[in-house]
N, C-alpha and C positions, 0 to 999 in steps of 0.2 A: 757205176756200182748201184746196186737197188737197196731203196732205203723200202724198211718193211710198216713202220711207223702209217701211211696211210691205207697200208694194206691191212693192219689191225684195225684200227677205225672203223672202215669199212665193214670191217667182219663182226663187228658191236653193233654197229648200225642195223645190219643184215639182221644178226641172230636176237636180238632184244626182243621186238616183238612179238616173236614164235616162241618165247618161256611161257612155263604154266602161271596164269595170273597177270600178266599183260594185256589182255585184252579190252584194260579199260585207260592203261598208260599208253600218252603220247610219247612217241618215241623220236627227238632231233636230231638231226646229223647238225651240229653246231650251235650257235644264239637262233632261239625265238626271233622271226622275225615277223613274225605272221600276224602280230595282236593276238592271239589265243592267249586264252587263261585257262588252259585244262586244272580241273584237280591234282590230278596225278599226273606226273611226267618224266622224262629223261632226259638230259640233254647231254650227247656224245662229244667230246672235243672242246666243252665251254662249263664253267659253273660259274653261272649267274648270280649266285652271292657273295663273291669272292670282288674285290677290285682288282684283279690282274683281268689281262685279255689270252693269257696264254691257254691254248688247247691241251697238253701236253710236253713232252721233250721227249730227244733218242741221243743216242750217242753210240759212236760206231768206232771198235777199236779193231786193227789190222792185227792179224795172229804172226808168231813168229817164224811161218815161213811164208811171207809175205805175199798171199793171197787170200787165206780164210779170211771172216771179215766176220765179226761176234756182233748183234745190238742190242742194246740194252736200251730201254722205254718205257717210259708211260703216255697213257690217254686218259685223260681228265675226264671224269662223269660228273654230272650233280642229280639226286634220286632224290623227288621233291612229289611231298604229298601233301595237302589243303584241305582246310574242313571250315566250312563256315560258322563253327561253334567252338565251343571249348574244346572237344573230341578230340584229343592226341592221335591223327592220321598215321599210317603206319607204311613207312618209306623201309624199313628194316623187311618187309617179306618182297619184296621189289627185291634188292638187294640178295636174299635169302635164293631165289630163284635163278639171279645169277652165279652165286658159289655152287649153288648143286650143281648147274649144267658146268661152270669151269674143271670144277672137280672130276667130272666124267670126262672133260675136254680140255683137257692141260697144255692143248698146244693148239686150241684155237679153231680144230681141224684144218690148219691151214699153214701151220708152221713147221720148219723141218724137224725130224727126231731129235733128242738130245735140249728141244726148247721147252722153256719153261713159266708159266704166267703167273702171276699170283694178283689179291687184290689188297689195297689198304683204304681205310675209309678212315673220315673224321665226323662225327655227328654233330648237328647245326638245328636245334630243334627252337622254334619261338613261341609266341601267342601276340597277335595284334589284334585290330579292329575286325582286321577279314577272317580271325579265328586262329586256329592253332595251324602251326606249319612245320615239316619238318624235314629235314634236308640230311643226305647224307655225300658229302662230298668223297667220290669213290675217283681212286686212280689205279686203274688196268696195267701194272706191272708186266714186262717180258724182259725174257734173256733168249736171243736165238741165233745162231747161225745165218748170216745172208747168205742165202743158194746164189 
């Protein structure tokens, strides 16, 4: 049975980048490993101010004539923006840029008909030494069909 959970990933990964306003966001597929410090960033699969290590979760229910096969998921983001001042960076038009394109692409372009994605976020904003920071912990919602 194909689980879709890395094939969404993948497609965040893919599509992140190419939004309007990304061209100054690093975009991860997982934990930083690299030592970079960008200002701006994203990381796919991992949110680095959380203490779990979990990427996200799926769960895959068998339909009642026992071959459809329904998933349900998420993929963990964290949309983090840095300023070496007081300047409250602005992680929310990051974010802003991904609702427009889902909203035009509600299935990912890569899911089957009838699927459906949605997103929820928690806001994480601070101010320390290295200045003001702010984070939006976003988790990539679907319901779909496995083909």
């Amino acid at each position: 049975m194909a689980v879709l959970w890395p094939i969404v990933r993948d497609r965040l990964v893919e599509i992140l980048p190419t939004l309007p306003g990304f061209t100054s966001v690093t975009v991860y597929d997982g934990p930083v490993t690299s030592g970079d410090t960008p200002g701006t960033y994203v990381t796919v699969g991992w949110q680095p101010v959380t203490e779990e290590v979990s990427a996200g979760s799926f769960t895959q229910l068998e339909g009642p004539d026992g071959f459809s096969v329904t998933e349900d998921g998420a993929v963990l983001m964290e949309f983090a923006a840095v300023t070496g001042d007081s300047t409250v960076p602005d992680a929310f038009a990051m974010y802003g840029a991904l609702a427009t394109w889902l909203q035009a692409n509600p299935r990912l372009g890569i899911l089957v008909p009838g699927s459906l994605a949605s997103l929820q976020v928690e806001v994480a904003e601070a101010q320390n030494t290295s200045g003001a920071v702010q984070r939006l912990l976003v988790a990539l919602l679907y319901t779909a069909n496995v083909p």
